[in-house]
C-alpha positions as a Markdown table, in Angstrom:
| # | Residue | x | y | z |
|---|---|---|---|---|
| 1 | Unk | -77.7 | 29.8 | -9.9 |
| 2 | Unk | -75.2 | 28.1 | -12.5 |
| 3 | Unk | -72.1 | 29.5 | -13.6 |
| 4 | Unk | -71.6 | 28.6 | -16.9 |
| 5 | Unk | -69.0 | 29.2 | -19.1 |
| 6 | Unk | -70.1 | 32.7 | -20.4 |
| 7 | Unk | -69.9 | 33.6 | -16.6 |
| 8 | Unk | -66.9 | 31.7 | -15.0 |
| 9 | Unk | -65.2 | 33.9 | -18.0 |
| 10 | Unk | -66.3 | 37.0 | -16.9 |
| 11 | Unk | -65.5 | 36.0 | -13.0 |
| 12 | Unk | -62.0 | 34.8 | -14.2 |
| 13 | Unk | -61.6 | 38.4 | -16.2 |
| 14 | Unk | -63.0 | 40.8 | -12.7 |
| 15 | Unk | -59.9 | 38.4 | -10.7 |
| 16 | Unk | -57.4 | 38.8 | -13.2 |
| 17 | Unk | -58.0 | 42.9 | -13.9 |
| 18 | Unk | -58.3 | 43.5 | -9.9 |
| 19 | Unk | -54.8 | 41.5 | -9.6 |
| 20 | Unk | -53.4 | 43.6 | -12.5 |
| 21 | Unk | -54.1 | 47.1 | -10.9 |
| 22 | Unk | -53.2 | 46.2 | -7.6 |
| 23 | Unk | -49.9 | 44.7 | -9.1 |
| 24 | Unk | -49.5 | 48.1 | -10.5 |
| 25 | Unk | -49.9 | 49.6 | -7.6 |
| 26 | Unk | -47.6 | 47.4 | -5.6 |
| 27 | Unk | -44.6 | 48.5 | -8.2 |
| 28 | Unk | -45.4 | 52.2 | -7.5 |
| 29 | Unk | -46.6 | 53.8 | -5.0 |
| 30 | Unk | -48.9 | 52.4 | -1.8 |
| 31 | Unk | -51.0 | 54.3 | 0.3 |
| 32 | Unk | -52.3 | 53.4 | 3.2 |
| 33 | Unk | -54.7 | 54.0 | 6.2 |
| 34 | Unk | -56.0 | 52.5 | 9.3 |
| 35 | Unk | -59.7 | 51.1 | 9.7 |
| 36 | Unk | -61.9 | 51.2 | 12.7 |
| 37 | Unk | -60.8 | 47.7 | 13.8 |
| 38 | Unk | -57.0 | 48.9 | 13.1 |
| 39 | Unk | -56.2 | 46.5 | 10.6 |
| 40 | Unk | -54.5 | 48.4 | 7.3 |
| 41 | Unk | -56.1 | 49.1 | 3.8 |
| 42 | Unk | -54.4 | 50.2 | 1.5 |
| 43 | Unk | -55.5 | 51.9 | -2.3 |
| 44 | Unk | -54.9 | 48.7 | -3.8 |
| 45 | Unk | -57.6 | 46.9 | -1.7 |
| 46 | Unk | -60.2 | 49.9 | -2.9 |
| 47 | Unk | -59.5 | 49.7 | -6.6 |
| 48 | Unk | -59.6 | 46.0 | -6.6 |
| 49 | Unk | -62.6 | 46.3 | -4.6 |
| 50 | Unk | -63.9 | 48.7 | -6.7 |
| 51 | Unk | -63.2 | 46.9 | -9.9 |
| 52 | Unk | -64.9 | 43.6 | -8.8 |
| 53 | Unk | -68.0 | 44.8 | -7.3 |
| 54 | Unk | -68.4 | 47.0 | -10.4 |
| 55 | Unk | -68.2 | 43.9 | -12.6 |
| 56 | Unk | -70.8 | 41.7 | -10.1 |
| 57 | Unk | -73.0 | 44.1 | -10.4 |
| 58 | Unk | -73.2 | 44.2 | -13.7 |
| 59 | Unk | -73.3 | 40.6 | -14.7 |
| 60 | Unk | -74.7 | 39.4 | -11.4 |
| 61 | Unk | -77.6 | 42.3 | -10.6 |
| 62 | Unk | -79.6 | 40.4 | -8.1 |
| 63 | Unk | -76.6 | 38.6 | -6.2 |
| 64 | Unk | -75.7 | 41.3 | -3.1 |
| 65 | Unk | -71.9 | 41.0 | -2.3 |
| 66 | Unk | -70.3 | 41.1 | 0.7 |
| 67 | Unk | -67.0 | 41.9 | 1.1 |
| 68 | Unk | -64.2 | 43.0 | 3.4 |
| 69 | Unk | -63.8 | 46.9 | 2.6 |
| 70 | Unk | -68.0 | 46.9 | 2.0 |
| 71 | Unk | -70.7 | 48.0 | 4.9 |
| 72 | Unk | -72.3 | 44.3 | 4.8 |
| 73 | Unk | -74.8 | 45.4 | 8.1 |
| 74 | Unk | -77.8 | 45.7 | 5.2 |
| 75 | Unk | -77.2 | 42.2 | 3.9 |
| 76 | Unk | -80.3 | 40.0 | 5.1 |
| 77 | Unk | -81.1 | 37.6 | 2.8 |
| 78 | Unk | -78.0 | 35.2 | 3.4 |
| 79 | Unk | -79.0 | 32.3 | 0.7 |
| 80 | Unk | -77.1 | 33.5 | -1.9 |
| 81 | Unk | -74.5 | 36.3 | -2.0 |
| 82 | Unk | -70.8 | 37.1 | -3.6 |
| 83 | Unk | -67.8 | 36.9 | -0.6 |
| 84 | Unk | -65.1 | 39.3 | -1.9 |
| 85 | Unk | -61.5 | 39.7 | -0.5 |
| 86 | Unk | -60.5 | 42.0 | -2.9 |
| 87 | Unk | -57.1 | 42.2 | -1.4 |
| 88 | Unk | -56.5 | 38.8 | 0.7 |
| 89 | Unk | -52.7 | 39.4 | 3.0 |
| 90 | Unk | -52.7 | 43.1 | 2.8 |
| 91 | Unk | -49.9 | 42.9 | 5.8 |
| 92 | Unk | -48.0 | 40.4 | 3.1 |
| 93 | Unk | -48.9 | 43.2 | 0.4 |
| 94 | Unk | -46.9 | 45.8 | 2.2 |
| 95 | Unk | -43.8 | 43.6 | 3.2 |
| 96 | Unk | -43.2 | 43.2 | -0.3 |
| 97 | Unk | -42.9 | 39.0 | -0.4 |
| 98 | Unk | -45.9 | 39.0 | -3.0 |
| 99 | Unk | -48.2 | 36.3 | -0.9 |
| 100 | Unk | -51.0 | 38.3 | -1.7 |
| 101 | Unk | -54.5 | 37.6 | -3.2 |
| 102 | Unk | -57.8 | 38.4 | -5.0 |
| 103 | Unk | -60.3 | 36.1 | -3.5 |
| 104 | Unk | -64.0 | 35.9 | -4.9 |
| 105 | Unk | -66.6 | 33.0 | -4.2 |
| 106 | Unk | -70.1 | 32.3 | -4.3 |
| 107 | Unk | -72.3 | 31.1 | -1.4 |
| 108 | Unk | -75.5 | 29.4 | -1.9 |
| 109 | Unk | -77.2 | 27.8 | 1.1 |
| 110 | Unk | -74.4 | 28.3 | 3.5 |
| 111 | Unk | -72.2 | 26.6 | 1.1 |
| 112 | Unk | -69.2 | 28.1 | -1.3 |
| 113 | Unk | -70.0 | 26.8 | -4.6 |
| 114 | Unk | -67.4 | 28.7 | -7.2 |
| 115 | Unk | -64.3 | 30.6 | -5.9 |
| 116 | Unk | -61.7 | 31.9 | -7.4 |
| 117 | Unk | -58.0 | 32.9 | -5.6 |
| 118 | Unk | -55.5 | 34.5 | -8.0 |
| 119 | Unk | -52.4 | 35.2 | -6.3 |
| 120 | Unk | -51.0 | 38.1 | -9.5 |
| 121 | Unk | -47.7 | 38.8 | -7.9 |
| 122 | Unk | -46.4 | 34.8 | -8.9 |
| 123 | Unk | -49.3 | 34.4 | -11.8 |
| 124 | Unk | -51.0 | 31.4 | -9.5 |
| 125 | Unk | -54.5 | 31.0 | -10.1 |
| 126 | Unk | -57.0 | 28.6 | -8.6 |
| 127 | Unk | -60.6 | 28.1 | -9.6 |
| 128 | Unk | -63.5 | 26.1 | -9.7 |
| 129 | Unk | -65.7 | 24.7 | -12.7 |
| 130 | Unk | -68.4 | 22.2 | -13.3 |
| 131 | Unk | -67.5 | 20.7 | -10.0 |
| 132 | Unk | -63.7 | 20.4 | -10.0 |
| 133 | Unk | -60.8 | 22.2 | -9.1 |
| 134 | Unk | -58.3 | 23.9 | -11.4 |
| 135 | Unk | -54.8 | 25.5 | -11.4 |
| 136 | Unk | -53.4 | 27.7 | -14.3 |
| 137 | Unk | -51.5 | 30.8 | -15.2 |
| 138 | Unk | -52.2 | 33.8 | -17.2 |
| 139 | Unk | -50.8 | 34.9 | -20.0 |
| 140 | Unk | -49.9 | 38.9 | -20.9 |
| 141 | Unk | -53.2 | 39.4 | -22.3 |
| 142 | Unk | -55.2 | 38.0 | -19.9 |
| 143 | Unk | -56.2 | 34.2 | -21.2 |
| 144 | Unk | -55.6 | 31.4 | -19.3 |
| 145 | Unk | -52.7 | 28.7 | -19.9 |
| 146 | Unk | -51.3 | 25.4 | -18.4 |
| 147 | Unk | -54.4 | 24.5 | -17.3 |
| 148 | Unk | -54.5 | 21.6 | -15.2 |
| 149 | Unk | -57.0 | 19.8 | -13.1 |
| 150 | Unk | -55.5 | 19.7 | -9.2 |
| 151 | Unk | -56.7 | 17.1 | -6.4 |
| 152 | Unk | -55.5 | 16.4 | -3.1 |
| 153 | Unk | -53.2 | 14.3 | -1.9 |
| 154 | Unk | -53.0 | 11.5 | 1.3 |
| 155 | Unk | -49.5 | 11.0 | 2.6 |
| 156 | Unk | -48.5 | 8.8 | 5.5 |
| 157 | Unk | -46.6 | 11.6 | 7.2 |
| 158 | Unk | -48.2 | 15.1 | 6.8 |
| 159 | Unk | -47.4 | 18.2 | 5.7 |
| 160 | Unk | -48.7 | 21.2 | 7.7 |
| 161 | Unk | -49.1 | 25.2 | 6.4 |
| 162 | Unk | -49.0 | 27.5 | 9.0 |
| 163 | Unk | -49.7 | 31.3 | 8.6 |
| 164 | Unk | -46.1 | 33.1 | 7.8 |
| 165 | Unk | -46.1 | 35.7 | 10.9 |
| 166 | Unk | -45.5 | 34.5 | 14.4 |
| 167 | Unk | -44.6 | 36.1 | 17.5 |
| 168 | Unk | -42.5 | 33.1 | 19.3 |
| 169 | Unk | -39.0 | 33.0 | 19.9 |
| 170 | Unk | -36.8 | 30.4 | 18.7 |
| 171 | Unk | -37.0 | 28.3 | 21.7 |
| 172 | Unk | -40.9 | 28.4 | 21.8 |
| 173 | Unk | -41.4 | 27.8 | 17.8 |
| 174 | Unk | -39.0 | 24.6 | 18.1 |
| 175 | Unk | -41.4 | 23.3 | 21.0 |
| 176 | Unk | -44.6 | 24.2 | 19.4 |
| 177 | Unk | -42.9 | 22.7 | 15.7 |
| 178 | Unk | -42.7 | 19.3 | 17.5 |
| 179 | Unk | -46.3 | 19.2 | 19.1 |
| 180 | Unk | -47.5 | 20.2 | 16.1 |
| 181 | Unk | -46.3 | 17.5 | 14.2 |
| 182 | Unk | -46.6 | 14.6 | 16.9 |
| 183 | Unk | -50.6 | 16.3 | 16.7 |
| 184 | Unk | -51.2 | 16.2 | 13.3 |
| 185 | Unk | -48.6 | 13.4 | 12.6 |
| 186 | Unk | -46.5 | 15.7 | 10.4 |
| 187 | Unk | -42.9 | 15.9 | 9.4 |
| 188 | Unk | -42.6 | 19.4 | 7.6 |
| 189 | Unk | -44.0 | 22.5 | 7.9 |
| 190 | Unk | -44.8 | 24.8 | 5.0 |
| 191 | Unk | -45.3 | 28.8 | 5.9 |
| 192 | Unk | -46.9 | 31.3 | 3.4 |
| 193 | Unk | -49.6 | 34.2 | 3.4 |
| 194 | Unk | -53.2 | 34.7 | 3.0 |
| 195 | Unk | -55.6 | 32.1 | 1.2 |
| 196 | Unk | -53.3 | 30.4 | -0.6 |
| 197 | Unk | -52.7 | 27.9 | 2.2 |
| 198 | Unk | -55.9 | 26.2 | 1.2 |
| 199 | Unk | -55.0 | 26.3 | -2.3 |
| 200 | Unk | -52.0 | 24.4 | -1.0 |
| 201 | Unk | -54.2 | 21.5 | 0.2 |
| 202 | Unk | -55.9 | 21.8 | -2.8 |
| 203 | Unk | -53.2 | 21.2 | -5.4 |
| 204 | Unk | -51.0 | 18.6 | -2.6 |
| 205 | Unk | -48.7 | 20.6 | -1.8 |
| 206 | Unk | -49.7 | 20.4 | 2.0 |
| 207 | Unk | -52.1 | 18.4 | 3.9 |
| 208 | Unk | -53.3 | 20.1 | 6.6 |
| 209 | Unk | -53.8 | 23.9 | 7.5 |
| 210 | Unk | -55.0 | 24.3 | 11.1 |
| 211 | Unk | -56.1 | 27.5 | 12.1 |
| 212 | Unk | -56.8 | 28.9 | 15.8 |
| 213 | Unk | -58.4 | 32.3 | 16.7 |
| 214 | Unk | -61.3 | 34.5 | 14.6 |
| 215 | Unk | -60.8 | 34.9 | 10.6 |
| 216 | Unk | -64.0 | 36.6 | 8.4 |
| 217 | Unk | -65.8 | 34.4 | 5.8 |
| 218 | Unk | -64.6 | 36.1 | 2.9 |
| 219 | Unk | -60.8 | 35.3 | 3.8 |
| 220 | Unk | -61.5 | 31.4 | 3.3 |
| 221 | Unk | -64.8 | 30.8 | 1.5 |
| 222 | Unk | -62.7 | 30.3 | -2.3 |
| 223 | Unk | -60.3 | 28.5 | -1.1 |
| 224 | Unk | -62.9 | 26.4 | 0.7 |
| 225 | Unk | -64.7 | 25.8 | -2.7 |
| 226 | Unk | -61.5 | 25.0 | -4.4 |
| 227 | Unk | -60.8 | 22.4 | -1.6 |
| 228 | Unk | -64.3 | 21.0 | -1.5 |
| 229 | Unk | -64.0 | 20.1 | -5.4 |
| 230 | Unk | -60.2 | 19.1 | -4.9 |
| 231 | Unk | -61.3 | 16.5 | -2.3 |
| 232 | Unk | -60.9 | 18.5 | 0.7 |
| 233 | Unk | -62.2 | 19.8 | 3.5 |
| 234 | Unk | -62.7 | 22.5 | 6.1 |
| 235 | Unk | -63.8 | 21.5 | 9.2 |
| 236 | Unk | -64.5 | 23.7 | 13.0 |
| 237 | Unk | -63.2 | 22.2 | 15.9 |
| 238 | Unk | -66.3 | 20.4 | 16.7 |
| 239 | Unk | -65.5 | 18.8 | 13.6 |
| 240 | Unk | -68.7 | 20.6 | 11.1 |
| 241 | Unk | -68.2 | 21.3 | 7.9 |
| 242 | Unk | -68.1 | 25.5 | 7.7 |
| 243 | Unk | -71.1 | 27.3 | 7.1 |
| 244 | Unk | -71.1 | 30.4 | 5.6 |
| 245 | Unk | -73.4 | 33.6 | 6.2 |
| 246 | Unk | -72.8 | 33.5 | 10.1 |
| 247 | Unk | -73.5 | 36.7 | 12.6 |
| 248 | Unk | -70.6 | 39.3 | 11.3 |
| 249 | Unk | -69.4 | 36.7 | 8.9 |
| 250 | Unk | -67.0 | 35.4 | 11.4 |
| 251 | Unk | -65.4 | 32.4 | 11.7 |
| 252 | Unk | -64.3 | 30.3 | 14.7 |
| 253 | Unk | -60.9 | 28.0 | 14.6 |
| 254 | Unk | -60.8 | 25.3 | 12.2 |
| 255 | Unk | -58.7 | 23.0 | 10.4 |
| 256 | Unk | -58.3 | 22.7 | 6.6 |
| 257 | Unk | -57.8 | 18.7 | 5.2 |
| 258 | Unk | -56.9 | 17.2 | 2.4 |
């Protein structure tokens, strides 16, 4: 399937409303529950939800979607389907720092090949077309502006972005800061929320985002797209390239490159 420009519109429209209700949300008042696995949703993740499948379904009719607050057990033709965070950081969401984002790409043969991360709280958005990678902002009706092509960037000494939540003292973080960058021969470390660590690495600001433990496919599969087509990579530990439309869309540890 091709998304041309009539359709990477419409995509860009379904992020930018889903980031505008859930913005409008986030200034009044949030709601929240706990799911079966005891991580939180809150009614911002369900109306962005609800407004983005709603708009795949109607421009996208034979494309099935999974996404995070979605039963995806009926899902069994894996060649090509919509990976929807609707609400990417929802623990960043409720501590009020704004590193929160609407992720949406598209896998075809195990491969993200459009995505789209919109990050509404800072107007950042990052998004593929024709094969490259884009930044821009929105302006107050919707329409994007200072649009610029983004790539990554080699350095001699790395940068590194690390998830913003850890549980180490002092002590420990200052030990595990230096192994990390004698490891990944680093001299900064960069912390922030949610997918926009690989948009990072996309646009230069970092280098490398390694990642240890299990994350789901549709918490990295845009940002993977706009790395692919910025000249990046993400890679498992075996050192594959990530495949997409695994058992329980989970994903094992890996490291993001520039």
């Amino acid at each position: 399937m091709i998304i041309d420009d009539d359709k990477s519109q419409k995509l860009i429209t379904l992020a930018f409303n889903a980031g505008q209700e859930i913005v409008k949300i986030y200034n009044k008042k949030v709601t929240k529950k706990l799911k079966s696995d005891n991580s939180p949703v809150t009614n911002a993740d369900l109306k962005a939800n609800s407004i983005i499948c709603k708009g795949l379904r109607k421009y996208f009719p034979k494309v099935p979607i999974v996404s995070e607050e979605l039963d995806n057990s009926h899902i069994k033709n894996k060649k090509i389907f919509w990976l929807v965070d609707p609400l990417d950081g929802t623990k960043e969401f409720l501590k009020g720092n704004g590193e929160f984002t609407v992720n949406i790409a598209l896998i075809i043969n195990k491969r993200p090949i459009h995505g789209l991360i919109y990050m509404p709280a800072k107007n950042k958005f990052y998004y593929t077309k024709s094969k490259k990678s884009y930044f821009a902002k929105f302006d107050q009706k919707g329409k994007l502006k200072n649009i610029k092509v983004i790539k990554v960037k080699k350095r001699k000494k790395n940068i590194l972005v690390f998830s913003r939540s850890h549980g180490l003292s002092k002590e420990k973080l200052l030990e595990a800061k230096k192994a990390v960058f004698k490891k990944f021969n680093a001299n900064q470390i960069i912390r922030s929320g949610s997918s926009i660590k690989l948009c990072y690495i996309a646009d230069g600001t970092a280098n490398i985002y390694p990642r240890h433990g299990t994350t789901m496919e549709w918490d990295i599969a845009a940002g993977d797209a706009i790395l692919r087509y910025a000249g990046g990579c993400i890679k498992t530990l075996d050192r594959k390239i990530m495949k997409y439309g695994k058992p329980s869309f989970k994903n094992t540890s890996f490291i993001a490159k520039s």
